[in-house]
C-alpha positions, 0 to 999 in steps of 0.5 A: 415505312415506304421502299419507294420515294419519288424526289422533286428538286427545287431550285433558286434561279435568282442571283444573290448580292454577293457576300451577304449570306450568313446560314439559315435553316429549313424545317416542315411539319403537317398542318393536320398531321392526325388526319389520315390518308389526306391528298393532298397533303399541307405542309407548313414549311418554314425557313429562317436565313441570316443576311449582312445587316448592312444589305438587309437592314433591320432594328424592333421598328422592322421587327414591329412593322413585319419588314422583311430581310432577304431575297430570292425565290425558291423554284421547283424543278423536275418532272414532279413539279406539276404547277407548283412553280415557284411558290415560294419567297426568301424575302422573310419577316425580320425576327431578330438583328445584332447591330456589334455582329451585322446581322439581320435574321428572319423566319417565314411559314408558308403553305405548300400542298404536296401528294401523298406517299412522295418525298420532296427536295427543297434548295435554296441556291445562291451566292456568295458566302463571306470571304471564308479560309477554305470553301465558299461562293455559292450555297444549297439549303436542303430538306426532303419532306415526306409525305408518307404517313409515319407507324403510328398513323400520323404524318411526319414532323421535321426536327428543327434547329437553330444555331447563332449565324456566327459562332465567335470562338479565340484562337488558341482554345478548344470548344464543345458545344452542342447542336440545339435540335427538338423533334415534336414527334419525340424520334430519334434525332441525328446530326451529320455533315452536309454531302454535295453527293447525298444519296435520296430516294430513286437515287437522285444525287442532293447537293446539299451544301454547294460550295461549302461540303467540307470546309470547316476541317478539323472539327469533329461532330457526335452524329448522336448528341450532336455535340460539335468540337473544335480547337480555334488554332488559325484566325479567319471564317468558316462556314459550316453546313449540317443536316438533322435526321429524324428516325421513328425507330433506333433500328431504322437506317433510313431517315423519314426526314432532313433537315439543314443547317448552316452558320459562320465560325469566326476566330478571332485573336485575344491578348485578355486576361480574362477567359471565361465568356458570358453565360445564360443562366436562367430563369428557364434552365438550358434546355428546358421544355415550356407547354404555351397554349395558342394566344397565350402571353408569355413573358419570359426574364433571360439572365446572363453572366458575365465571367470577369469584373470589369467586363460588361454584357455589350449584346444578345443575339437572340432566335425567336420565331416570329412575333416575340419582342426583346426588352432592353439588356440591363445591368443587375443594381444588385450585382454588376456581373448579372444582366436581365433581358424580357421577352414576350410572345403569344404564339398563334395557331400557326405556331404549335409544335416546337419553336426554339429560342435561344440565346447567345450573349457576347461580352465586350471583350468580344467573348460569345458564351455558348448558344443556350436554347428554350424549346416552347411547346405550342398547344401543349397545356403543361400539368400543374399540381392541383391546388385549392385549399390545404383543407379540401385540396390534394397535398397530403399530409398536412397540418402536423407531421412526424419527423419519420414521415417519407411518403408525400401525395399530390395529385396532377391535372394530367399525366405525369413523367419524372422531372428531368431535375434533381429532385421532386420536391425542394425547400427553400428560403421565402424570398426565394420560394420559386419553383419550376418543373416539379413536374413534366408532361408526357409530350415530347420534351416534357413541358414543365409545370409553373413556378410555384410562388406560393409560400403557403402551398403546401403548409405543414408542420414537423412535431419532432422538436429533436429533428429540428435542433439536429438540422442547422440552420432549419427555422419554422413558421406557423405554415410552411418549414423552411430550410435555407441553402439546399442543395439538391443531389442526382435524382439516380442516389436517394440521401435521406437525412436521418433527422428526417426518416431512418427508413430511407426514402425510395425513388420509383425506379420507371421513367414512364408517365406514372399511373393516373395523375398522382405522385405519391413518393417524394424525393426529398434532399437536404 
């Protein structure tokens, strides 16, 4: 790492309509961040912002059409700035829209060529902010960008963030939630509270949250999980301002980046018996890590659940990158508490990297369930699990096998890690015969592989007839055993059913990737 930073400061010199922002975020990254000792060096730098839908209108037409939401401009100012001017709109494509919240969001990636071995502070300045209970008028949105090339040879990537533009929370009730944040480069991420005195390189004083610095008192932050909590004792708006750092190492006390985040708390007054909120269930687990290739369609189904009969899933707020559409949310025929809603995206080059889209549903209670967010890896291929035939294919054993048999191989298009799931393998019932993640790429945050939908995958057959009758409720087929209503346990115990193997079945203890592109110890739970 470089001792010596240089600091450009940018500047917005346009008014803002008052009382129409709502937050938004900055993030960068190189366009070619393995190419060494580049000048200049380009930079992707991407901003999202949240406005007041009534000012800045927008439903899927605008979405469809690329209409865009917001204004303003962002300047440069300082010795620094060479030509640079202003480069930069905040009028950005509309992405996403609540009509119950009276929002519109947008996101933009534009290209900025910048000197090597500098850091650059961008700041989108404006007012003024709703109406809060403490702070307000005017904003700063900052980021430095680095343009120093990193220990490993490449240049720096941003983390990025994402949070709904107004987190709703009742009054009279404590909440933890956590800040989403992905890092392509896998650093070490920290959260911390906006400072209108953050020190910078050539110590330069940053404003980074104007008239904001502060104001959502009594909330506490875990700067290492980025875990926020807060208990909602008075009604009304705050306004809360973050920055996320990057460090390529755990040692290192110097950040290589920052970036902001910004977005409204409301509390709001209930008299509902009802306490439990909607909740993202699935069918990708929170969290989860999806390698896409560039161009390739993806086609994803979010389920919701709503805590109380009587109650219904009134909105979804959504935050997608650009380019990925929203089906319609639909009530489950099945059971009344479940709501499905599509989304769709093919990603364009432009896009690699880490792109969140997370999910935040509201019940018609005015509940908001917490944000939940999906990290989709852009030009990333997630391993699969070779498959061609039983006879020639790469699951072993097959066939018939004993009742003692604990060791099961397959082999990998690619290096593997350990799942972050329970377990390696996991039997289910036909009708549910679905699978994701038995495996994780090295990348960053692990891109899962696919569900595995074939009931004949990996056919095979237990000889012990005794092991059978000893397990309840197990049936058999003439390919694939089947064993309904499994659970699974902590991939840090091992529980090895005594039907199946009086051995013990072993876990390798490395949480690197495992050598070659095989996985030859299965974890199985019964």
């Amino acid at each position: 790492m470089q001792a010596l930073y240089y600091l450009v400061y940018i500047w917005l010199g346009i008014a803002i309509e008052a009382s129409h922002y709502r937050g938004g975020t900055f993030t960068w990254k190189p366009v070619s961040p393995q190419v060494p000792n580049q000048n200049p060096v380009s930079i992707s730098f991407t901003q999202r912002h949240a406005w007041r839908r009534g000012s800045y209108f927008c439903d899927q037409t605008t979405i469809n059409s690329g209409g865009t939401v917001g204004a303003g401009s962002v300047c440069c100012l300082g010795s620094q700035c060479g030509s640079l001017g202003c480069p930069l709109s905040t009028a950005v494509p509309c992405t996403d829209f609540s009509v119950s919240q009276d929002m519109s969001a947008g996101q933009a990636s534009s290209i900025l060529s910048l000197s090597p071995n500098i850091k650059v502070a961008l700041t989108f300045t404006g007012g003024a902010w709703i109406s809060l209970n403490s702070g307000g008028g005017n904003w700063a949105v900052t980021t430095q960008i680095s343009t120093y090339m990193r220990a490993d040879g490449h240049y720096n990537t941003a983390p990025t963030s994402a949070m709904v533009p107004v987190k709703l929370l009742r009054q009279g009730f404590s909440y933890t939630w956590l800040i989403p944040t992905a890092d392509t480069d896998g650093d070490i991420v920290k959260c911390r509270w906006a400072s209108a005195t953050a020190v910078v390189p050539t110590n330069v004083i940053a404003d980074e949250c104007a008239g904001i610095c502060g104001t959502f008192p009594g909330a506490t932050l875990n700067s290492s999980s980025c875990m926020m909590s807060y208990t909602a004792s008075s009604v009304g708006f705050w306004a809360v301002s973050l920055m996320m750092e990057d460090y390529e190492f755990s040692w290192q006390t110097t950040s290589m980046s920052a970036v902001p985040l910004q977005f409204i708390v409301q509390v709001y007054t209930s008299s509902s018996t009802c306490t439990i909120g909607p909740s993202y269930t699935g069918t990708r687990p929170a969290g989860a890590c999806v390698g896409v290739d560039i161009g390739q369609t993806v086609v994803e189904q979010a389920i919701f659940t709503v805590g109380c009969s009587g109650v219904t899933l009134t909105d979804v707020i959504t935050t997608s990158p650009p380019g990925m559409s929203r089906g319609t949310v639909t009530q489950s025929s099945s059971n009344p508490l479940e709501y499905t809603m599509s989304m769709t995206w093919t990603p364009a080059a432009s896009a690699w990297g880490s792109n969140l889209v997370c999910y935040t549903p509201i019940d018609s209670l005015g509940q908001q369930g917490n944000t939940q967010c999906v990290t989709y890896l852009v030009a990333v291929t997630a391993p699969e699990l070779i498959y061609t035939s039983y006879v020639n294919g790469t699951m072993s054993p097959v066939g018939t096998v004993m009742s003692t048999q604990n060791v099961w191989r397959v082999e990998c298009t690619k290096a593997v890690n350990r799942p972050s799931s329970v377990a390696y393998i996991r039997f289910y019932q036909t009708s549910t015969a679905t699978q994701v993640g038995v495996v994780t790429g090295t990348e960053f945050c692990g891109p899962q592989s696919r569900p595995i939908t074939d009931p004949n995958f990996w056919p095979f057959n237990i000889f012990n007839s005794a092991a059978y009758a000893n397990m309840t409720g197990m049936t058999t087929s003439s390919t694939t055993t089947i064993i309904p209503n499994v659970t699974t346990q902590a991939v840090s115990t091992t529980t090895a059913n005594p039907a199946i193997t009086t051995t013990g079945i072993t876990v390798p203890s490395s949480t690197t990737p495992y050598t070659g592109m095989q996985i030859f110890v299965i974890h199985l739970h019964y």
